[in-house]
C-alpha positions as CSV (number, residue, x, y, z in Angstrom):
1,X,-99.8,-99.0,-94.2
2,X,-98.8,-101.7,-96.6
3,X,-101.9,-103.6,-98.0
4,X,-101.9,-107.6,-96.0
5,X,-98.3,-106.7,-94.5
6,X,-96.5,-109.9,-93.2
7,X,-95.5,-109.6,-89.7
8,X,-91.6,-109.0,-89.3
9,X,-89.8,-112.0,-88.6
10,X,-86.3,-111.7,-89.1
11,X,-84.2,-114.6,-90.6
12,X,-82.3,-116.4,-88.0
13,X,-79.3,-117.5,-89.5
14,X,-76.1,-118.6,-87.1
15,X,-73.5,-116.4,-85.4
16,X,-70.1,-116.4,-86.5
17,X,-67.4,-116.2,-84.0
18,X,-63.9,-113.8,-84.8
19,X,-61.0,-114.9,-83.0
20,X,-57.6,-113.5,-82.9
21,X,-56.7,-116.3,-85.8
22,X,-58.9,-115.1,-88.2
23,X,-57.8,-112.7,-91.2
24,X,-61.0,-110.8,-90.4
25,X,-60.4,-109.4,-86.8
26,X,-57.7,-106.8,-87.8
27,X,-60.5,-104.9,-89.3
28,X,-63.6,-105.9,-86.8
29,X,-61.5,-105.3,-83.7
30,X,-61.8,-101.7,-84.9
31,X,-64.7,-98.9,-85.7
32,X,-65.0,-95.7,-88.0
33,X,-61.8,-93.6,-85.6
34,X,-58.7,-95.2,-86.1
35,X,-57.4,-93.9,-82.8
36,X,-59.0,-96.9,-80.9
37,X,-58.1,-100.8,-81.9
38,X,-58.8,-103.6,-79.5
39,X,-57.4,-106.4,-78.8
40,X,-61.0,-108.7,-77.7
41,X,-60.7,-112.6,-77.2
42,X,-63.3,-112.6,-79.9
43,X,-65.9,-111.0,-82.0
44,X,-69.4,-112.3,-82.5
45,X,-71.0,-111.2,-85.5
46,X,-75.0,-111.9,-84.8
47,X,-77.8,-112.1,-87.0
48,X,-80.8,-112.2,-85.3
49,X,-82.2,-111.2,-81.6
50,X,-82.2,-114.2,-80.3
51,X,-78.5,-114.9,-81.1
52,X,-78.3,-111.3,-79.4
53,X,-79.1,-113.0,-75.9
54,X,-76.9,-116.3,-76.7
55,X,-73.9,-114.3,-77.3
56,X,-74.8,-112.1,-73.9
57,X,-75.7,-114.5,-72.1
58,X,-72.4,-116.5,-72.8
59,X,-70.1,-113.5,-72.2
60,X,-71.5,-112.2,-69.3
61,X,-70.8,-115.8,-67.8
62,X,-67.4,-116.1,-69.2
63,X,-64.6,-115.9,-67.3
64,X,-61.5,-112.9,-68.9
65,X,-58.5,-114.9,-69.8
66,X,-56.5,-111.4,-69.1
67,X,-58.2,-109.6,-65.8
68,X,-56.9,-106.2,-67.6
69,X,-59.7,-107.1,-70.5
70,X,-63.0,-107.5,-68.5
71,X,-65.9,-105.2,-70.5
72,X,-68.6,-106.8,-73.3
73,X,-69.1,-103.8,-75.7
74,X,-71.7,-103.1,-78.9
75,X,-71.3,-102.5,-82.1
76,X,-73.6,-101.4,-85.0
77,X,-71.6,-99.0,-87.3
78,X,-69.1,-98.4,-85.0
79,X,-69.1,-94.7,-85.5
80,X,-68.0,-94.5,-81.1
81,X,-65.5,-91.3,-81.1
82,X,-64.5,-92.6,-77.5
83,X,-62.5,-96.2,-76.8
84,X,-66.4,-97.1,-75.6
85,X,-66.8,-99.8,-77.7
86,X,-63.3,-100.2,-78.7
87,X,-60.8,-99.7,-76.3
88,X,-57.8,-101.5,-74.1
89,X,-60.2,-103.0,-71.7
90,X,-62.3,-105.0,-73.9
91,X,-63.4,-108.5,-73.8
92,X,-65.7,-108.9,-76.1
93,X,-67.5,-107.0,-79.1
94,X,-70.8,-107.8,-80.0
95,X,-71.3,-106.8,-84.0
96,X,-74.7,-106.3,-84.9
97,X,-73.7,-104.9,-88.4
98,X,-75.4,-107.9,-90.2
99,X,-78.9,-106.9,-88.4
100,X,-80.0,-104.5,-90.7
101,X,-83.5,-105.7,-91.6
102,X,-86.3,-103.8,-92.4
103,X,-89.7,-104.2,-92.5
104,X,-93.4,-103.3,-91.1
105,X,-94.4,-104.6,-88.5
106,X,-98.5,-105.3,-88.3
107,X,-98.1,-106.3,-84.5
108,X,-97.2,-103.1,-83.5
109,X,-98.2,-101.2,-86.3
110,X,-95.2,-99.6,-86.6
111,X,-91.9,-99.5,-89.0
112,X,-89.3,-102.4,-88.0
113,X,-85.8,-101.7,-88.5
114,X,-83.0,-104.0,-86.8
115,X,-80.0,-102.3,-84.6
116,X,-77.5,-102.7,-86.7
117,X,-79.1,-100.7,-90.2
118,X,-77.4,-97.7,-90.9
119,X,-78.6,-94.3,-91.9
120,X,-77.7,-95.5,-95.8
121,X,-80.3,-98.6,-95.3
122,X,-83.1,-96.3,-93.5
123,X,-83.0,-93.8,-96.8
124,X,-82.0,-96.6,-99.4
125,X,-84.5,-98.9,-97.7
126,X,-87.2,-97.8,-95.7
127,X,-87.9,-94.9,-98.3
128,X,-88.9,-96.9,-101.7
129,X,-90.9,-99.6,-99.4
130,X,-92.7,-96.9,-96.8
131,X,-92.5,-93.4,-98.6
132,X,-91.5,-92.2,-95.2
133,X,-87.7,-91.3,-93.8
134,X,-86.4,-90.2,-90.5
135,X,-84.5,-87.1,-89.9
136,X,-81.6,-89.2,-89.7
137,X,-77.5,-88.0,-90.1
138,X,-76.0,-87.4,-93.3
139,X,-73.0,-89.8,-92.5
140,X,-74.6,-92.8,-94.5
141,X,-72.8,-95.4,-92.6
142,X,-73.7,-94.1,-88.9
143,X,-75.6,-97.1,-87.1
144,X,-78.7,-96.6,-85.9
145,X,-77.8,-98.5,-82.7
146,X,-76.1,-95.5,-81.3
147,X,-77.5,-92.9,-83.4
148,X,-81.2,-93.5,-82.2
149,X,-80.3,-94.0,-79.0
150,X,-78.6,-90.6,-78.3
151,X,-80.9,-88.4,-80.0
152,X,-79.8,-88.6,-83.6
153,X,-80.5,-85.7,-86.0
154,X,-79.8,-84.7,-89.7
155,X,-80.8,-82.4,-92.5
156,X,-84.5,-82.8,-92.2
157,X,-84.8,-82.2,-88.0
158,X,-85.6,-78.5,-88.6
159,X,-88.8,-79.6,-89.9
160,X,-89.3,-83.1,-88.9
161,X,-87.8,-83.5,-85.0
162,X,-85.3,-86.0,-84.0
163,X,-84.8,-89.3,-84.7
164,X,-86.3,-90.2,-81.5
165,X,-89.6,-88.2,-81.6
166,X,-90.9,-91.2,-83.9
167,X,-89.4,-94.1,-81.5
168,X,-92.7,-96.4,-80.5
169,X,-90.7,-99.1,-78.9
170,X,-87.6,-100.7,-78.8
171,X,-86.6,-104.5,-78.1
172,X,-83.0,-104.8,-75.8
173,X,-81.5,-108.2,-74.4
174,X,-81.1,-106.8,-70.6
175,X,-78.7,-108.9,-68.1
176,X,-80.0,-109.6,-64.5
177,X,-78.9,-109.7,-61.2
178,X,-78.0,-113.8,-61.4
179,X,-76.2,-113.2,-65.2
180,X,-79.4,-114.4,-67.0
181,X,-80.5,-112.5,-70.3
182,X,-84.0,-111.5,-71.4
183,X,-85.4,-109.8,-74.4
184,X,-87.7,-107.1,-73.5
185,X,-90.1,-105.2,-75.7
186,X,-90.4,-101.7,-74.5
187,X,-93.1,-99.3,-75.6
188,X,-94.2,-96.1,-74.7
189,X,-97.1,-96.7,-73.8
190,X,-96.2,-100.1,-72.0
191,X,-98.9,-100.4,-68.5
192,X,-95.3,-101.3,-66.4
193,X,-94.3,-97.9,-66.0
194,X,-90.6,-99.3,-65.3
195,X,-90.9,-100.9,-69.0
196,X,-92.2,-97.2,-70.1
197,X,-88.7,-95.8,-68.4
198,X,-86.5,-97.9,-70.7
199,X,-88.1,-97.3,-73.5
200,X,-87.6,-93.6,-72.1
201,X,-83.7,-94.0,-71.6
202,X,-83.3,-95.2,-75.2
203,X,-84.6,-91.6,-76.9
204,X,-81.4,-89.7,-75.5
205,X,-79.6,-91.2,-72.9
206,X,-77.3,-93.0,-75.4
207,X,-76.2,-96.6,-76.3
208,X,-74.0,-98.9,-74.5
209,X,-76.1,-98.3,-71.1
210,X,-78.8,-100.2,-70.6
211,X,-78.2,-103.8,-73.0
212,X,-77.9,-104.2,-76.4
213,X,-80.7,-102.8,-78.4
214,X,-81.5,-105.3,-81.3
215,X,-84.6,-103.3,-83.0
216,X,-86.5,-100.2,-83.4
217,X,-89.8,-99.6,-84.5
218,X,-90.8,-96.0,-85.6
219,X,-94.7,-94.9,-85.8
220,X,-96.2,-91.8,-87.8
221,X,-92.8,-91.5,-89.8
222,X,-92.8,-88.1,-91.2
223,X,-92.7,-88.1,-95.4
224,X,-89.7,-86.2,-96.9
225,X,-89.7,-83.7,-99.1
226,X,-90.4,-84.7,-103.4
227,X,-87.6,-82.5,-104.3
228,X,-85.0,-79.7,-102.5
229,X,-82.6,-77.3,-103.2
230,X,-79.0,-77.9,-102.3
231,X,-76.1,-75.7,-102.8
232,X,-72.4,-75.9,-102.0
233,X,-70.3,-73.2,-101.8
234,X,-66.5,-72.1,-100.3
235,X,-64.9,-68.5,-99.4
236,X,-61.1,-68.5,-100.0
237,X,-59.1,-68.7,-97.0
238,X,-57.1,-66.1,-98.9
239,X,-60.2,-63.3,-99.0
240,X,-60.2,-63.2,-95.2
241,X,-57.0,-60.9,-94.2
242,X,-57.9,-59.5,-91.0
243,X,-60.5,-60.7,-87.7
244,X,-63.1,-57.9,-88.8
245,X,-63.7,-60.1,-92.5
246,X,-63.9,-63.1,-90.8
247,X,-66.6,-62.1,-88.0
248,X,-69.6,-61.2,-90.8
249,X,-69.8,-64.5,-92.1
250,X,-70.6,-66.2,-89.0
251,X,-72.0,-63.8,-87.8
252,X,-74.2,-63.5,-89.9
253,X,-74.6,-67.2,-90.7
254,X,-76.0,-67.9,-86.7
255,X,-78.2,-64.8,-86.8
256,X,-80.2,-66.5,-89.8
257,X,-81.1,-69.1,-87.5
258,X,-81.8,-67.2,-84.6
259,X,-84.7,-65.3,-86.6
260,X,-86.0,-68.3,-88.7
261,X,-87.2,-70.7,-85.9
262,X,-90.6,-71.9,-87.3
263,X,-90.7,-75.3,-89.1
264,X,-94.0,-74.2,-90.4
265,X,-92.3,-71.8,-93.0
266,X,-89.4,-72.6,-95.2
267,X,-86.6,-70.9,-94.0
268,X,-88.0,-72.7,-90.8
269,X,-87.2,-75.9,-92.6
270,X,-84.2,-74.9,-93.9
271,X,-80.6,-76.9,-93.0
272,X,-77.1,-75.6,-93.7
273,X,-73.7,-76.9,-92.3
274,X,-71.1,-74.4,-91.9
275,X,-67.6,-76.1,-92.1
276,X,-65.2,-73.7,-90.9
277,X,-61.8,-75.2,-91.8
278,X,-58.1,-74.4,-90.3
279,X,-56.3,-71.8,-93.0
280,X,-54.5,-74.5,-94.1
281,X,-57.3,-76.2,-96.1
282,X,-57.3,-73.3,-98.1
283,X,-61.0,-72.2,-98.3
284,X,-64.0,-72.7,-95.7
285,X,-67.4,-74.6,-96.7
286,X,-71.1,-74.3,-96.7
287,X,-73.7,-76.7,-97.7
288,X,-77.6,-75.7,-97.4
289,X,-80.6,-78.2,-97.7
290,X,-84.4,-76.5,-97.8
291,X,-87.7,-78.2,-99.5
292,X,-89.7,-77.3,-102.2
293,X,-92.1,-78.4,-104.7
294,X,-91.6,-76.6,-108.3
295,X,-89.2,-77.8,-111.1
296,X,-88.0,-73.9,-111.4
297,X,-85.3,-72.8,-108.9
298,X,-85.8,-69.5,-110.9
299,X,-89.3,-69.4,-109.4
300,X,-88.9,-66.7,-106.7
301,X,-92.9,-67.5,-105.8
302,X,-91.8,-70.4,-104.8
303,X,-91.3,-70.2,-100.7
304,X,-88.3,-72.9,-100.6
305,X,-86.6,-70.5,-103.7
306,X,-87.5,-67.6,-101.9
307,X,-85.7,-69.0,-98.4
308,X,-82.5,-70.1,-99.8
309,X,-82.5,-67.1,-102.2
310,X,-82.7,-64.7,-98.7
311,X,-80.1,-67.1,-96.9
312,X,-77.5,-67.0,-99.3
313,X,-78.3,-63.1,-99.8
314,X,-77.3,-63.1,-95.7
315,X,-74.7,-64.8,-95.5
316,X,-73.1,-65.0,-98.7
317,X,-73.1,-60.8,-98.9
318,X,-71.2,-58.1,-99.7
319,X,-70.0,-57.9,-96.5
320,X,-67.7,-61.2,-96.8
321,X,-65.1,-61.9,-99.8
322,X,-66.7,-63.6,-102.5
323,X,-67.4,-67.0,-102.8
324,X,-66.5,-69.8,-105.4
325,X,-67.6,-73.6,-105.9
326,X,-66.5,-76.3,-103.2
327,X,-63.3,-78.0,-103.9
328,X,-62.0,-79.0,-100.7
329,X,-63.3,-82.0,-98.7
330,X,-65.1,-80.9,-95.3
331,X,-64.8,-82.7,-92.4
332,X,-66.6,-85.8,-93.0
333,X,-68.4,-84.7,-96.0
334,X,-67.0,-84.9,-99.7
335,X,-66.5,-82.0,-101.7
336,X,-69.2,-80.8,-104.0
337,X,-68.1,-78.9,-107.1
338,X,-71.2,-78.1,-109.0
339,X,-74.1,-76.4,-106.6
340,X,-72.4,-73.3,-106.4
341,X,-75.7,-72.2,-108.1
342,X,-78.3,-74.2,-105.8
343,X,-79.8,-77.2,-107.9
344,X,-82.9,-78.9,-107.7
345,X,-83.2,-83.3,-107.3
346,X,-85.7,-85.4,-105.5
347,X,-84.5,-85.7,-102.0
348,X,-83.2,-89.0,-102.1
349,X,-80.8,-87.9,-105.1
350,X,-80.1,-85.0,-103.0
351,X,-79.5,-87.3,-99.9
352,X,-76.9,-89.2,-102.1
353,X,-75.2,-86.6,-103.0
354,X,-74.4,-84.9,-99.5
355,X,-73.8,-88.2,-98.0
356,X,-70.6,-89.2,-96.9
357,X,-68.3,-90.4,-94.1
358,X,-64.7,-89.7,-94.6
359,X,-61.9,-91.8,-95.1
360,X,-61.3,-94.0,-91.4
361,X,-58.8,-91.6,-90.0
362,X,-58.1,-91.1,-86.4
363,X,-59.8,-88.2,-84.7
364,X,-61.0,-86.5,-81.4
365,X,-64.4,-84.6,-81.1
366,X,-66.3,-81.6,-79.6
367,X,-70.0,-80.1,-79.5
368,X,-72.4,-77.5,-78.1
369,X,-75.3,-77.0,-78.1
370,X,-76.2,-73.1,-78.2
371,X,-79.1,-71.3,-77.6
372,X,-78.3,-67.8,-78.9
373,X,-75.8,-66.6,-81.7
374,X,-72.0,-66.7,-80.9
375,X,-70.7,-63.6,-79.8
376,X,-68.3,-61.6,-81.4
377,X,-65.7,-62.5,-78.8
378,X,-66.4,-65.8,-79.4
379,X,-66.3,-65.7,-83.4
380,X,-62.7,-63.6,-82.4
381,X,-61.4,-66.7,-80.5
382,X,-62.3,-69.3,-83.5
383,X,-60.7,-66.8,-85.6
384,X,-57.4,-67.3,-83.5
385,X,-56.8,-71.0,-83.4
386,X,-58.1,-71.4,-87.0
387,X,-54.5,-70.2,-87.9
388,X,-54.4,-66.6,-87.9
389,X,-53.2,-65.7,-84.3
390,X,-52.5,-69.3,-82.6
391,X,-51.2,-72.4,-84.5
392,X,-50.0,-70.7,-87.6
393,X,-47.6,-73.6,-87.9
394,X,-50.4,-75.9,-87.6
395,X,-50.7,-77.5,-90.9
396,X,-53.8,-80.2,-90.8
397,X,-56.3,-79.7,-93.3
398,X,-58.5,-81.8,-91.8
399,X,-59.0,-79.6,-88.4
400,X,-62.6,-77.6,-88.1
401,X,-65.0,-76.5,-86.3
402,X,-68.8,-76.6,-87.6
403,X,-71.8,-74.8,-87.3
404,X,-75.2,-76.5,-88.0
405,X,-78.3,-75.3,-88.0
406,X,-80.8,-77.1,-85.4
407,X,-84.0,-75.9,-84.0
408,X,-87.4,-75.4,-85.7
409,X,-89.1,-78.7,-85.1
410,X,-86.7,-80.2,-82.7
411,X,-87.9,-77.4,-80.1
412,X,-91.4,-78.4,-80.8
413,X,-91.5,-82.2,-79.5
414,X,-94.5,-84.3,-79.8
415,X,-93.5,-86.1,-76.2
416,X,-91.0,-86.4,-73.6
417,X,-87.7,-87.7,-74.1
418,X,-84.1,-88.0,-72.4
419,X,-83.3,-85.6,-75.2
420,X,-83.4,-82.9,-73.3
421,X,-81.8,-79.6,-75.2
422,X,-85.2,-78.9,-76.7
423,X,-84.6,-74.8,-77.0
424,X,-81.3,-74.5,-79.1
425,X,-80.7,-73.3,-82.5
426,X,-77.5,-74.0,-83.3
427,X,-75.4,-77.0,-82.6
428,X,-71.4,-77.0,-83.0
429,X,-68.9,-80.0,-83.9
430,X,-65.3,-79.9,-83.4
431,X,-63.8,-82.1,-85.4
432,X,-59.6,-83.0,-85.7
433,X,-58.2,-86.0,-88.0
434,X,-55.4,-87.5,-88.9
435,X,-53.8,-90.7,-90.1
436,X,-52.4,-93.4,-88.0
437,X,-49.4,-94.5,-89.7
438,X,-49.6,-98.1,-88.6
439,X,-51.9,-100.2,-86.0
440,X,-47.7,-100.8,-84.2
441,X,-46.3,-97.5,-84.2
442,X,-49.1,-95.2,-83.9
443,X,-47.5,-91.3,-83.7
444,X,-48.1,-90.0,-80.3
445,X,-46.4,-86.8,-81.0
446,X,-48.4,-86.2,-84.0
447,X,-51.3,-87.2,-82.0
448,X,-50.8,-84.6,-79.3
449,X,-49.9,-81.9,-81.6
450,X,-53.8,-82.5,-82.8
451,X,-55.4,-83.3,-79.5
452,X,-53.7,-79.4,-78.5
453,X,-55.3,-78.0,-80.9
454,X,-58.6,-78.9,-80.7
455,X,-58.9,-78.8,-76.7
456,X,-57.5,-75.5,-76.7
457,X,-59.9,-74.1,-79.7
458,X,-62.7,-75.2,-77.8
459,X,-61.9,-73.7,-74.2
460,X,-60.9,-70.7,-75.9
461,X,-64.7,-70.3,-77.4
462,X,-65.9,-71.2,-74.2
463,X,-63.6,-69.0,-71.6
464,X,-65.7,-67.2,-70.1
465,X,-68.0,-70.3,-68.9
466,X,-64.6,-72.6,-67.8
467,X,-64.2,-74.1,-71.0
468,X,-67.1,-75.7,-72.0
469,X,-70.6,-74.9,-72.7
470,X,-72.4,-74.9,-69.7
471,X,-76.3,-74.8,-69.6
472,X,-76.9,-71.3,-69.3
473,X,-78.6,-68.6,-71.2
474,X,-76.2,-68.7,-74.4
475,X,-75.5,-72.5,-74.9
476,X,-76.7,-75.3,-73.3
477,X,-74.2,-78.3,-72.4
478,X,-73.0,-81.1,-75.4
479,X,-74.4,-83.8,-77.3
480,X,-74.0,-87.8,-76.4
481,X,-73.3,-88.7,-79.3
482,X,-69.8,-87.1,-80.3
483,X,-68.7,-88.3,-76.5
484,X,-65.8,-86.1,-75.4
485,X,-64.0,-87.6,-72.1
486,X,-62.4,-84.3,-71.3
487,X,-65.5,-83.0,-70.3
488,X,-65.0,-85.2,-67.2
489,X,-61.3,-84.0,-66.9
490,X,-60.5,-80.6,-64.7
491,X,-58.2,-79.6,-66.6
492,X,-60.8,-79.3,-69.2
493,X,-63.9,-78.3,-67.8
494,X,-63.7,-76.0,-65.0
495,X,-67.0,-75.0,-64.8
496,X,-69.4,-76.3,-61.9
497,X,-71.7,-78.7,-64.5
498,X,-69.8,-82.2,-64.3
499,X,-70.2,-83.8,-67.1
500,X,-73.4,-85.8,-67.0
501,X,-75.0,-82.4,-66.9
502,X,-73.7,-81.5,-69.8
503,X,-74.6,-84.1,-71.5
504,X,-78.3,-85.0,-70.1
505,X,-79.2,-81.9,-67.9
506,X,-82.2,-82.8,-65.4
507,X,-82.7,-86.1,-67.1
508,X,-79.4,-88.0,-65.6
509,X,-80.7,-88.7,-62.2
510,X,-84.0,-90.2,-63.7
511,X,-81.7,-92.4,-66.0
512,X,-79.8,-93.4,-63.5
513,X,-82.4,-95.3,-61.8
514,X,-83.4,-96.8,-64.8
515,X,-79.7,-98.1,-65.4
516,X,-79.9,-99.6,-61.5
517,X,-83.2,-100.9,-62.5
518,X,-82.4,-102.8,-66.3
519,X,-78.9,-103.2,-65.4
520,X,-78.3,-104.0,-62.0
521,X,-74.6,-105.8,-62.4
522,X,-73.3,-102.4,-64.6
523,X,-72.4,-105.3,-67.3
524,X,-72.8,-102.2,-69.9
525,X,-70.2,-99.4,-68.7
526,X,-67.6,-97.3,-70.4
527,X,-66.0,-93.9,-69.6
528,X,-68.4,-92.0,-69.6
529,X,-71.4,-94.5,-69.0
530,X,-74.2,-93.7,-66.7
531,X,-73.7,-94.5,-63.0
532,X,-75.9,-96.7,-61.8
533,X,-78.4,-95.1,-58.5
534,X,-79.5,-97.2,-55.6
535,X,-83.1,-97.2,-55.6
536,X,-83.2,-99.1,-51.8
């Protein structure tokens, strides 16, 4: 704790209202994917909590000038993959971007930090004044608005939890029943045990449900790492001529994870993303993350060395072709040239380093969560759509599937949450972009041609359980926060887990009281938002 800390008051300066007019809505009618641009009556940019519940307060009692355009959405980094926040329906969009204060708070004896920071501000920020982090996302300019909310993770969870397994309270502007607007501070260990419940729904059961979140505070912050080892490398989409070269890598790449499921050792603690891009990118990625505290990556003693030492010996083995430095961009991440041979920074120079974005680009997402190693079936069926058997003709760089590691500490929580896959070690992102060639004449056929592609990679890896990754014993439904609105189509998902199981698992009828509890008029819907329960 800081030595006579002053108590966190944020600086109330005046919202600033974006109409149609102004040379600044083009851009702020938009987020991070390209594929959704609205058309609001305005955007108000706020600055403090308080102009949080004018600005509700006054478009929930607002009547639409177009009845088509009826929903009040929230923004912090705008990282929504869905039209949730951005779509043809939308009113108004509440940007929370300039609330990114951060500060301790002595009240509550807990880390401040406003709605709309990003990740970038939390390890730029928080770090230098706090010498804590959380186990946030490597995208640096991911919100914390959503992120928090739906159970963000990042390349310190295997040994430090979620995002959310440090959440103390959280402050939201809630609308009630007669369209009036309060600010409520809900902690975990609030008496009102309806108070308790919505400080409950905000560690996992996503943003844009319940109001509009303006802060966070965060106790017992975990302190990362002085210095890790990262290392970057890419196989040669060229080395891999047949199914059977293919099948090792991964293969071998979820086993690691599968056996090293103890955040109290360092292969426990160890993160990797493995980027497996279509054959027309030319080579597919890896990036691996693990702690450690000597100077000398040639120290084997060392346990950190020792770990990434035995993973690369896995799953960079002779068993695969041989490997070469990154040069290709992956998915969202930059590429990174020079850790073929794993290098040694302090972890906020490594953080740097792997942090990144990508360019605004359209795109359309898919996860899983899995609780066992893919099978060699399912390895087979990536192998197909990657370019080898199906979509040969398929030439977009920019189309992957994923593989990170998860686990370790985030199957060990410290409380409840609405976070509820707790026993998984791998976790999956399907990930297709491409560019809109202008906001008037977007390309629908190019935009099917890459919508195809992705849906049908994804039901092919999950055939045998109707498409999708149903909670069984393998893999164990999808994550909130890369929404995917054909999980509610059946075409899509023809399993017997709708969608909200998917996504929440026993936790959705729990959170759907709360949502007919904190917001009774369903001000805060979307298409996939929670459905409101009648308690009476």
């Amino acid at each position: 704790m800081p030595p006579n800390p002053p108590p966190f008051e944020p600086e109330k300066r005046p919202a600033i209202t974006i109409g149609p007019d102004d040379g600044r809505y083009p851009t702020l009618s938009r987020g991070f994917n390209q594929r959704w641009i609205a058309h609001p009556e305005y955007v108000r940019l706020i600055t403090s909590s308080d102009g949080v519940v004018t600005a509700l307060r006054e478009a929930v009692n607002q009547k639409p000038a177009d009845p088509k355009r009826t929903r009040v959405t929230v923004r912090s980094g705008g990282h929504c993959y869905e039209d949730f926040v951005c779509g043809d329906d939308v009113r108004v969009i509440l940007d929370l971007s300039p609330m990114c204060g951060i500060a301790y708070d002595p009240r509550l004896e807990a880390w401040a930090v406003e709605a709309g920071a990003t990740n970038w501000h939390v390890y730029s920020h928080l770090f230098p004044l706090s010498g804590r982090t959380l186990p946030a996302g490597s995208c640096y300019s991911v919100g914390l608005g959503g992120h928090i909310t739906g159970g963000g993770y990042g390349l310190l969870s295997r040994q430090a939890g979620l995002t959310v397994d440090y959440l103390y309270a959280v402050e939201v502007a809630v609308v009630n029943r007669d369209r009036t607007v309060d600010l409520v501070v809900a902690t975990r260990d609030d008496p009102d045990p309806h108070v308790r419940d919505l400080w409950w729904a905000h560690t996992g059961g996503g943003g844009g449900n319940f109001g509009v979140v303006t802060r966070f505070w965060f106790r017992d912050l975990p302190t990362p790492p002085r210095k890790v080892l990262i290392t970057a490398r890419a196989w040669p989409w060229s080395g891999f001529k047949e199914k059977k070269d293919f099948i090792p890598l991964v293969a071998n790449y979820c086993d690691y994870f599968a056996r090293h499921q103890d955040p109290g050792t360092a292969a426990g603690r160890l993160f990797a993303l493995l980027t497996l891009n279509h054959r027309a990118n030319g080579e597919i990625g890896l990036v691996a993350q693990v702690d450690t505290a000597t100077d000398d990556p040639g120290d084997t003693k060392d346990a950190g060395v020792a770990a990434m030492q035995d993973f690369l010996r896995q799953v960079d083995s002779r068993a695969v072709p041989d490997s070469r430095p990154m040069w290709e961009s992956v998915a969202e991440h930059a590429a990174i040239p020079n850790a073929w041979h794993p290098r040694m920074m302090p972890w906020l120079t490594a953080t740097q380093a792997l942090n990144g974005s990508g360019e605004n680009r359209c795109g359309k997402y898919k996860s899983a969560y899995l609780r066992k190693p893919l099978t060699d079936d399912q390895i087979g069926a990536m192998w197909d759509y990657l370019g080898n058997a199906h979509f040969k003709d398929y030439d977009n760089k920019a189309a992957v599937i994923q593989i990170d590691s998860y686990g370790s500490a985030v199957n060990r929580p410290p409380r409840d949450t609405a976070t509820r896959q707790r026993d998984s070690i791998l976790k999956m992102q399907y990930q297709v972009y491409w560019n809109r060639p202008s906001d008037s004449l977007p390309d629908h056929e190019a935009e099917a041609r890459h919508l195809k592609w992705i849906r049908e990679t994804y039901r092919a890896t999950f055939a045998e359980t109707g498409g999708v990754p149903v909670t069984d014993g393998r893999s164990d439904g999808c994550y909130i926060n890369y929404p995917d609105v054909d999980l509610s189509d059946d075409d899509w998902n023809k399993s017997e887990q709708p969608w909200s199981q998917l996504y929440y698992k026993d936790a959705y009828d729990r959170l759907q009281r709360i949502k007919a509890r904190w917001d009774p008029l369903n001000v805060f819907h979307h298409g996939q938002s929670i459905q409101p329960k009648s308690t009476r």
